[in-house]
Jmol script that loads the backbone (N, CA, C; Angstrom):
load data "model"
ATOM      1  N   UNK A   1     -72.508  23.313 -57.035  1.00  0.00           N
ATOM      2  CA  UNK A   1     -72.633  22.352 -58.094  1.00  0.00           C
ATOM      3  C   UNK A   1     -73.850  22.729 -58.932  1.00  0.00           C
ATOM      4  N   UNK A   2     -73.573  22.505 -60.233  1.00  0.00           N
ATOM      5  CA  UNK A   2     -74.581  22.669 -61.163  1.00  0.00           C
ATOM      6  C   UNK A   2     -75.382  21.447 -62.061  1.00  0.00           C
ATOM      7  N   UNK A   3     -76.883  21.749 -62.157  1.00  0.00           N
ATOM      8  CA  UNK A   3     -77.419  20.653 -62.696  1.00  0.00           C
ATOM      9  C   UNK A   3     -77.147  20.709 -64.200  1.00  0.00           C
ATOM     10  N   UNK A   4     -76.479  19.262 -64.877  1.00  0.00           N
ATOM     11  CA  UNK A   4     -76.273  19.424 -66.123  1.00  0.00           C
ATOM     12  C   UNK A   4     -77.328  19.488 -67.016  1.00  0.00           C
ATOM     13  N   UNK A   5     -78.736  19.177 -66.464  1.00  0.00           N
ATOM     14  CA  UNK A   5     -79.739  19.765 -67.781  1.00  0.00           C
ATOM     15  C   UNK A   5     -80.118  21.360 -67.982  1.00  0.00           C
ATOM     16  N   UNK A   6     -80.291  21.352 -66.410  1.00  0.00           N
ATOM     17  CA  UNK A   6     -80.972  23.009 -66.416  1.00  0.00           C
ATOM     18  C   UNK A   6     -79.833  24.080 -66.316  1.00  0.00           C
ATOM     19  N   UNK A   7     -78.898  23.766 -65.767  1.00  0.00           N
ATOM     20  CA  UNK A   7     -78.014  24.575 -65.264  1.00  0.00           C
ATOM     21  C   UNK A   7     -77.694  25.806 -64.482  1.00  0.00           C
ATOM     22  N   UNK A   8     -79.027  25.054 -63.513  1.00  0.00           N
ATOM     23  CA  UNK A   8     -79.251  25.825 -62.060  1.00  0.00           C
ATOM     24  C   UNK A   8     -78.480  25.326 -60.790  1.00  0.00           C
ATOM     25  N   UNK A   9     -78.209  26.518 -60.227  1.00  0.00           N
ATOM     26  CA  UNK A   9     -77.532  25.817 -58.772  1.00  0.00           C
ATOM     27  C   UNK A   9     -78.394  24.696 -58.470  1.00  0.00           C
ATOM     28  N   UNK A  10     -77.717  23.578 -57.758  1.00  0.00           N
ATOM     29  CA  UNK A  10     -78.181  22.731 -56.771  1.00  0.00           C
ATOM     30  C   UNK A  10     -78.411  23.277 -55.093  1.00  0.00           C
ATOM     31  N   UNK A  11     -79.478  22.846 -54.901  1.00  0.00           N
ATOM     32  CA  UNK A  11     -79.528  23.566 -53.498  1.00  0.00           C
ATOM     33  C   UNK A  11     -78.666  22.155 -52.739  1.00  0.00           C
ATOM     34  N   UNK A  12     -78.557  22.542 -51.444  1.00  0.00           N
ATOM     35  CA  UNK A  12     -77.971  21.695 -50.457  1.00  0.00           C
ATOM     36  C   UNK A  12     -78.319  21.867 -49.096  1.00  0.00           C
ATOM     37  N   UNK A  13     -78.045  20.986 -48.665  1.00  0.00           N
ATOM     38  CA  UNK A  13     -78.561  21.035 -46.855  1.00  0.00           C
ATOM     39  C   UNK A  13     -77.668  21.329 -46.187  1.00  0.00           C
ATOM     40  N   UNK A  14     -77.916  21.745 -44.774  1.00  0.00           N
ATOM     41  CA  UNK A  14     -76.911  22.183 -44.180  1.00  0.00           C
ATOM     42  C   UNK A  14     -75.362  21.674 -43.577  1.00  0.00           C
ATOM     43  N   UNK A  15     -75.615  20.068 -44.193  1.00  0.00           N
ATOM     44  CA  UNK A  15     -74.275  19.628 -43.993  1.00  0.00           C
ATOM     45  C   UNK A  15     -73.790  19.379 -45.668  1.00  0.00           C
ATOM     46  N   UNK A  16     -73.903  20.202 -46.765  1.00  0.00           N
ATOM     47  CA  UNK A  16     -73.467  20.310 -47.865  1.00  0.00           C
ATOM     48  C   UNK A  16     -74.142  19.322 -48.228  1.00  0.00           C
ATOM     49  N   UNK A  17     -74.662  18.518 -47.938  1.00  0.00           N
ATOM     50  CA  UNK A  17     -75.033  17.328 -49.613  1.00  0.00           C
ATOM     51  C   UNK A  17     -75.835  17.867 -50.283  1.00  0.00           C
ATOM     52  N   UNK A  18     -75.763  17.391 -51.675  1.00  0.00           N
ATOM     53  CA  UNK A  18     -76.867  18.290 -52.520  1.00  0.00           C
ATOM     54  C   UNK A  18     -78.330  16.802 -52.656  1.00  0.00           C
ATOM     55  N   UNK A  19     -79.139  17.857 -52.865  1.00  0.00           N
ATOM     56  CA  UNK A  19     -80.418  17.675 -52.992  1.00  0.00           C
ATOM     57  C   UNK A  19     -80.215  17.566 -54.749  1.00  0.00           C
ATOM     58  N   UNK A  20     -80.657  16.159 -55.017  1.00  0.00           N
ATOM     59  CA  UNK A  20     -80.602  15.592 -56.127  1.00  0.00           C
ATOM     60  C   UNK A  20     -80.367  14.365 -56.095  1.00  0.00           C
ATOM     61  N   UNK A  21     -79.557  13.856 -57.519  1.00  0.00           N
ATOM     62  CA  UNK A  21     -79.353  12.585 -58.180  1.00  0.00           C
ATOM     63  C   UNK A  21     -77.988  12.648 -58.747  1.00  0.00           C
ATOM     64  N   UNK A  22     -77.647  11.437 -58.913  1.00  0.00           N
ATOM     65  CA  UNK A  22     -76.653  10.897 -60.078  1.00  0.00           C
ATOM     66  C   UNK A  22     -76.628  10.346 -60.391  1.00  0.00           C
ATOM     67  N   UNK A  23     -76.550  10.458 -61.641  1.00  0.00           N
ATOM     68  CA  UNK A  23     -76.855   9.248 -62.647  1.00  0.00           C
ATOM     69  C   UNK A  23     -75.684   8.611 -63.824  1.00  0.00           C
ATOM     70  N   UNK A  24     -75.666   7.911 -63.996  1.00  0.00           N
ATOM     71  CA  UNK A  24     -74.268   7.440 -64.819  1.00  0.00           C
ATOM     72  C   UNK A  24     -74.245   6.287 -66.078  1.00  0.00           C
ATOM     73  N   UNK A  25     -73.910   7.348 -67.083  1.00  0.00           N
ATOM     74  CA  UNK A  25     -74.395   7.510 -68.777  1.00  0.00           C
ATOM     75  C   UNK A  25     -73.497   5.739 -68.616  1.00  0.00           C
ATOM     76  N   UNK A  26     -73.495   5.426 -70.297  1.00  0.00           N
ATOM     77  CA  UNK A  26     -72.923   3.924 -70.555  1.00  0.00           C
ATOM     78  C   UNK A  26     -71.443   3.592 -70.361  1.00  0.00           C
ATOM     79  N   UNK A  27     -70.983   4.770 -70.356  1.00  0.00           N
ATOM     80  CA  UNK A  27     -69.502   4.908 -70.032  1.00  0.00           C
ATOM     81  C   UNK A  27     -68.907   5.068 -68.634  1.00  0.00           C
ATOM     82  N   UNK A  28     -70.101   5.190 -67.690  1.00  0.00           N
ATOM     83  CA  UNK A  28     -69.602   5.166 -66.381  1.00  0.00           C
ATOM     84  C   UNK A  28     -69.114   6.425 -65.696  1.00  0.00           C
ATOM     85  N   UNK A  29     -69.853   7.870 -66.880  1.00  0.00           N
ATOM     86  CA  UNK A  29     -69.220   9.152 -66.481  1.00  0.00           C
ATOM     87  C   UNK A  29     -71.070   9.675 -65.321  1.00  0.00           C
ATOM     88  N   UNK A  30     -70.340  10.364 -64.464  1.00  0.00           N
ATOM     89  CA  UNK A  30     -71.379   9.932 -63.526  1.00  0.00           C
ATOM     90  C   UNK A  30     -71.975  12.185 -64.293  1.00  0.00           C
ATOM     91  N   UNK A  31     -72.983  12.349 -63.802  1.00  0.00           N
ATOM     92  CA  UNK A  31     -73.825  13.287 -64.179  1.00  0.00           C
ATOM     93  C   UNK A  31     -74.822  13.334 -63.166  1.00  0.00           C
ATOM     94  N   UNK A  32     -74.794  15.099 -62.787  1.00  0.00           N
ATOM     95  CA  UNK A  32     -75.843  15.744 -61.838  1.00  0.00           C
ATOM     96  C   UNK A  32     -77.098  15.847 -62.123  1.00  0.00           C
ATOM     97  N   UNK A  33     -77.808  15.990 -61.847  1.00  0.00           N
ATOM     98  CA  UNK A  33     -78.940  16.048 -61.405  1.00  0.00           C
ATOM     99  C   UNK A  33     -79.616  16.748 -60.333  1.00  0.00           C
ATOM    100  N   UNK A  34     -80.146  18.163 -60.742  1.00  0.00           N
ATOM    101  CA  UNK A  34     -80.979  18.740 -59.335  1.00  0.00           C
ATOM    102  C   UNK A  34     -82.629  17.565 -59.092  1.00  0.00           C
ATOM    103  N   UNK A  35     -83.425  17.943 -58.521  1.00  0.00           N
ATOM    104  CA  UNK A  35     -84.489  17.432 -58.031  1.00  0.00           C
ATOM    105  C   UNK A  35     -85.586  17.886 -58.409  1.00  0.00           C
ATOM    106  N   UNK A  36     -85.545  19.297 -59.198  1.00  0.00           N
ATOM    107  CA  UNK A  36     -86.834  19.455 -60.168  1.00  0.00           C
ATOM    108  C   UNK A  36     -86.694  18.771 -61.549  1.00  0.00           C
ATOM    109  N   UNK A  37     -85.367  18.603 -62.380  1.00  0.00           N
ATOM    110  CA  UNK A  37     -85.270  18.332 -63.108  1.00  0.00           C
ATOM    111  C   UNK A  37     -85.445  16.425 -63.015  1.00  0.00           C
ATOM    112  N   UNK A  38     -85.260  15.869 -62.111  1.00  0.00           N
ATOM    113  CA  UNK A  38     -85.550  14.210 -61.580  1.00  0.00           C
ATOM    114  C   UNK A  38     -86.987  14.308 -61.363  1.00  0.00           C
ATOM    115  N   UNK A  39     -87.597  15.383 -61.106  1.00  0.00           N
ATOM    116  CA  UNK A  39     -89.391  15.245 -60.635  1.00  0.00           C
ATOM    117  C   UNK A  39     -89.738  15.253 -62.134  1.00  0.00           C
ATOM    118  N   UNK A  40     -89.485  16.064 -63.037  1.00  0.00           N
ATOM    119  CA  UNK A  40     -90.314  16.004 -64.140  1.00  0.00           C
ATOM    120  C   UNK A  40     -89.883  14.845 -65.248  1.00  0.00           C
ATOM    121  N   UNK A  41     -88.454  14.261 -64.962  1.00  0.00           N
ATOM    122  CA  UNK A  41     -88.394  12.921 -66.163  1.00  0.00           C
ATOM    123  C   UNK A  41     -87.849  11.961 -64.502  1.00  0.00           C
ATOM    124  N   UNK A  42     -88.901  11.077 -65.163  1.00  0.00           N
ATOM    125  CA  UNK A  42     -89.166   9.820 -63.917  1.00  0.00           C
ATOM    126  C   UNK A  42     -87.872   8.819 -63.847  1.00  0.00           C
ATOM    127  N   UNK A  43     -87.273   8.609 -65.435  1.00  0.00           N
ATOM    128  CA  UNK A  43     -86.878   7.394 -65.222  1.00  0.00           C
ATOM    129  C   UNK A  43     -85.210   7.482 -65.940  1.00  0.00           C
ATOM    130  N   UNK A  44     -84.591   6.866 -65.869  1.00  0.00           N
ATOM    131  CA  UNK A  44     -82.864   7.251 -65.881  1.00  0.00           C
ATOM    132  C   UNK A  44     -82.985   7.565 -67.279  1.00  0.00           C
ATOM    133  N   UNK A  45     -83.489   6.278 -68.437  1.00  0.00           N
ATOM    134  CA  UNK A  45     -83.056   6.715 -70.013  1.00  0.00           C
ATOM    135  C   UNK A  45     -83.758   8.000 -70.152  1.00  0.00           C
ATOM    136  N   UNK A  46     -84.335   8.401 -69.532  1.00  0.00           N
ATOM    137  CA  UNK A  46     -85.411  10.074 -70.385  1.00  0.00           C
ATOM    138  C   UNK A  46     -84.106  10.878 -69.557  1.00  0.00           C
ATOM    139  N   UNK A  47     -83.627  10.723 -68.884  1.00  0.00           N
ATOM    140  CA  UNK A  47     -82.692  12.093 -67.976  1.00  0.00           C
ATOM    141  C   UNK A  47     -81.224  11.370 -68.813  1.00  0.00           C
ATOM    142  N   UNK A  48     -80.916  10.517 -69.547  1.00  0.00           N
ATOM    143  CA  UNK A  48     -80.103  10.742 -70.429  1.00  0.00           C
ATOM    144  C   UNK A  48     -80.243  11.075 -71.770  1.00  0.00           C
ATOM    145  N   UNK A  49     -81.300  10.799 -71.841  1.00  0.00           N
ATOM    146  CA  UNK A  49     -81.996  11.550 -73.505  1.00  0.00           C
ATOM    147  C   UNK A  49     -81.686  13.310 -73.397  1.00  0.00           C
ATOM    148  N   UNK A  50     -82.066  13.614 -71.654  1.00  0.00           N
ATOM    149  CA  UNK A  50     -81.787  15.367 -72.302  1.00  0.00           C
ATOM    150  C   UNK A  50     -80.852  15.793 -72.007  1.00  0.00           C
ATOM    151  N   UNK A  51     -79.661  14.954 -71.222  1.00  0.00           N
ATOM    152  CA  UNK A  51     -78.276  15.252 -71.431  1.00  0.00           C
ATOM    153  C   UNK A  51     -77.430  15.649 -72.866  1.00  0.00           C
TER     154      UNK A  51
END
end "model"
wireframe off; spacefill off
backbone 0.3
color backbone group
């Protein structure tokens, strides 16, 4: 899986879940998120601003 800002692999743990977020725009379409890109914008509207 790929993060839709950066569009770097997501890493994952060893039982597949990925290490990240999801987050879900006004329409209810849900969107990835790795975990560097969630460390540097804190809060949901800034990680839909750079969608």
């Amino acid at each position: 899986m790929k993060c839709e800002i950066c569009g770097t692999k997501m890493a994952e743990t060893f039982l597949e879940k990925v290490i990240g977020t999801v987050v879900k725009d006004a329409k209810g379409k849900k969107h990835w998120v790795c975990a560097k890109c969630q460390s540097g914008l804190k809060n949901k509207d800034a990680l839909l601003a750079k969608l």
